[in-house]
C-alpha positions as CSV (number, residue, x, y, z in Angstrom):
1,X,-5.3,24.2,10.9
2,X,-5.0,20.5,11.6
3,X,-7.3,18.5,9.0
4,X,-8.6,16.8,12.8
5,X,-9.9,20.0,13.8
6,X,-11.0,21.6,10.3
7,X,-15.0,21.4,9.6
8,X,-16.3,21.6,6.4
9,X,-17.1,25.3,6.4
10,X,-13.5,25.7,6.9
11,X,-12.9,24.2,3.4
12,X,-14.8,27.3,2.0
13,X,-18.5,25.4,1.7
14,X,-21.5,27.5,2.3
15,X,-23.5,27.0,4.4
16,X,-26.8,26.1,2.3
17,X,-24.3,23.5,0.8
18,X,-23.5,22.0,3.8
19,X,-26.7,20.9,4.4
20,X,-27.5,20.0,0.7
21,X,-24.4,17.8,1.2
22,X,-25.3,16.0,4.8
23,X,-28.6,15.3,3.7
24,X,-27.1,13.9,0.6
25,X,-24.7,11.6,2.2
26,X,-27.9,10.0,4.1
27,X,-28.7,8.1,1.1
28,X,-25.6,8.5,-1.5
29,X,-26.5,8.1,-4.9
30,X,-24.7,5.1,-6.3
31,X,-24.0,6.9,-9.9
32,X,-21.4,9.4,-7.7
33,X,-19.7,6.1,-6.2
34,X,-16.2,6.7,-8.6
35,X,-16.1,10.5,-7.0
36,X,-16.2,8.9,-3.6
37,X,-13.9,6.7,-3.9
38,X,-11.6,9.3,-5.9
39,X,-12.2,12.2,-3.4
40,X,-11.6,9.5,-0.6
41,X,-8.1,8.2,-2.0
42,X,-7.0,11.9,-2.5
43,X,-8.3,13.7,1.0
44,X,-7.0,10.1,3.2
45,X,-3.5,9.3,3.5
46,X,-1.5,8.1,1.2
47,X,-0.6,3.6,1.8
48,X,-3.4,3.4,4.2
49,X,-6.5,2.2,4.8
50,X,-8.5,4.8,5.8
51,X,-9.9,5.7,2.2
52,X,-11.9,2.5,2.5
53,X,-13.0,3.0,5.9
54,X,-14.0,6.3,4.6
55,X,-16.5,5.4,2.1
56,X,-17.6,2.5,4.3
57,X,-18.5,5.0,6.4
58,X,-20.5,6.8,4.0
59,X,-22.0,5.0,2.2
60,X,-22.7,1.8,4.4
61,X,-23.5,4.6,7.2
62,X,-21.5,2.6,9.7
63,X,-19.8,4.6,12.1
64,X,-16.0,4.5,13.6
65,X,-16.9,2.4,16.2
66,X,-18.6,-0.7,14.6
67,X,-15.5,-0.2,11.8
68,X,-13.2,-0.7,15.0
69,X,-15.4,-3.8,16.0
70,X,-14.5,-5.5,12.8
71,X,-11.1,-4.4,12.0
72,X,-8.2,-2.7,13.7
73,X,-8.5,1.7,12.6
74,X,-4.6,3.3,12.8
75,X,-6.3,6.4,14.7
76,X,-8.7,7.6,16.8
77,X,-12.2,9.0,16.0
78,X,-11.1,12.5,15.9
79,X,-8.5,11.7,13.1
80,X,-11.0,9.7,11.3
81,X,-13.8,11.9,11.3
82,X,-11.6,14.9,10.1
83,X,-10.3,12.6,7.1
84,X,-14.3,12.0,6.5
85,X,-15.1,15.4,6.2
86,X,-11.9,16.5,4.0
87,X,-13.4,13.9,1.8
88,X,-17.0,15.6,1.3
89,X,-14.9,18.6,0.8
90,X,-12.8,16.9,-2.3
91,X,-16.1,15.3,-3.5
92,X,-18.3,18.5,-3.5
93,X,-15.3,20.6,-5.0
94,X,-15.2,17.8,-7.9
95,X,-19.3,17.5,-8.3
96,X,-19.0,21.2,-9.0
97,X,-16.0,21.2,-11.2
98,X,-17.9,18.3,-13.4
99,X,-21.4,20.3,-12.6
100,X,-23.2,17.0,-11.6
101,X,-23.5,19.6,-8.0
102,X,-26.5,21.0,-10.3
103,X,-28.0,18.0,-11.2
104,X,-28.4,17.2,-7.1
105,X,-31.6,19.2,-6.4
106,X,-33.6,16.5,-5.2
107,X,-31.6,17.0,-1.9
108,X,-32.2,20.5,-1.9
109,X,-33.5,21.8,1.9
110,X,-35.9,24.0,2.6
């Protein structure tokens, strides 16, 4: 499956996660910044840009479009969003390889 078209229960994450995750990403703790930007430079593609947009995206919660407003994107918004979610997929694989995924229960929904 194309990573444009893949969401992130296709990248094996339950779905109690998934939610744990987006609510999460709302406010992203600045003490998990180094997994973003790791997770970001290994789910985007290689000599671009894009990783950086990524975590802009994240964690300055601004979307494609006002990215595109202030500097030129090398693909659309389906590309970009699909890179964004492969990259919560890298960074909730690595929180729960380092078990910091455990420590997250303030996010936790009910």
């Amino acid at each position: 499956m194309l990573t444009r078209n893949k969401k992130l229960k296709d990248y094996g994450i339950p779905a109690e996660d998934i939610e744990k995750l987006n609510t999460m990403l709302k406010d992203f703790p600045a003490e998990y910044g180094y997994l973003l930007s790791s997770a970001a430079l290994s789910a985007c593609p290689k000599n671009t840009v894009i990783a950086d947009m990524v975590i802009e995206n994240i964690l300055h919660r601004k979307s494609y479009r006002k990215i595109s407003k202030e500097r030129y994107i090398p693909m659309n918004p389906k590309d970009f969003y699909g890179y964004r979610r492969k990259t919560v997929a890298v960074l909730y694989e690595r929180m729960r390889l380092l078990g910091v995924w455990e420590e997250c229960e303030e996010y936790e929904t009910d």
